[in-house]
N, C-alpha and C positions, 0 to 999 in steps of 0.2 A: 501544507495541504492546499495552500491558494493557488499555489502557483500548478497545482495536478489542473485543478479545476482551468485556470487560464489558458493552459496549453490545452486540455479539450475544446474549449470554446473557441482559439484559434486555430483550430485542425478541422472544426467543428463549420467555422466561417469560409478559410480557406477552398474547402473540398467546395460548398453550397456555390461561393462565387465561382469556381473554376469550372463549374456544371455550369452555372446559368451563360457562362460567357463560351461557353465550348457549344450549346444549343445554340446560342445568336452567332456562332463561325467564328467568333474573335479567338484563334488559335493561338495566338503570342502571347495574349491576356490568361487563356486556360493553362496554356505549358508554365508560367509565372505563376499561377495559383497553385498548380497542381505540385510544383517547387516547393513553392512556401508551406504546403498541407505535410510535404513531407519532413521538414525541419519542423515545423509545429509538433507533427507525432513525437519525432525524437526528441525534442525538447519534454515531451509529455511521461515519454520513456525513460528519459535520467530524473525527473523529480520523480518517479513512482519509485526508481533504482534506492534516489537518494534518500527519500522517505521513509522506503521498508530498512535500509541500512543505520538510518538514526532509530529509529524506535524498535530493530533489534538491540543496539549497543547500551541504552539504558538500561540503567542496573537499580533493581528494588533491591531494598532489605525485608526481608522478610519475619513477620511477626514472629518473637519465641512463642512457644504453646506448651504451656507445661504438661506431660503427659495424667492422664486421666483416665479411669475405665473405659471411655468410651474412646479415646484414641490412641491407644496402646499400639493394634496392629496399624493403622495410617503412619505413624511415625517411624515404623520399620523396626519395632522390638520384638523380639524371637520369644519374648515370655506372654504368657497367657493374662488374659485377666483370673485364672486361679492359679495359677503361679503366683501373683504379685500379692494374692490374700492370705497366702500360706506364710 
């Protein structure tokens, strides 16, 4: 997650300088920033890639739940809660 945040901040600093130096005419300084704004993005773009791909592949276990009248159908059983009193 830090590093999402670092790559905004650098894409973020990038672009401001590459503005402020493209109003005062320095062209070689703005084409340089405007470089670097765009490696920062993609750098911004593979940790959000890498990020959503780690925290899809963890795996919970999930609590057993003993079935109960009131969770009967959430669990997916085809019986009634008067089925199950009969």
């Amino acid at each position: 997650m830090c590093m999402l945040y670092l790559g905004c901040l650098a894409t973020v600093f990038a672009l401001s300088y590459g503005l402020v130096q493209f109003k005062r005419g320095n062209q070689e300084r703005s084409q340089l920033a405007m470089r670097l704004r765009v490696v920062a993005q993609g750098g911004t773009v593979v940790a959000l890639v890498v990020g959503g791909i780690m925290a899809g592949t963890t795996t919970r276990k999930k609590p057993a739940v003993k079935p109960t009248e009131g969770n009967l159908q959430t669990m997916g059983e085809q019986q009634t809660v008067e089925d199950k009193k009969k």
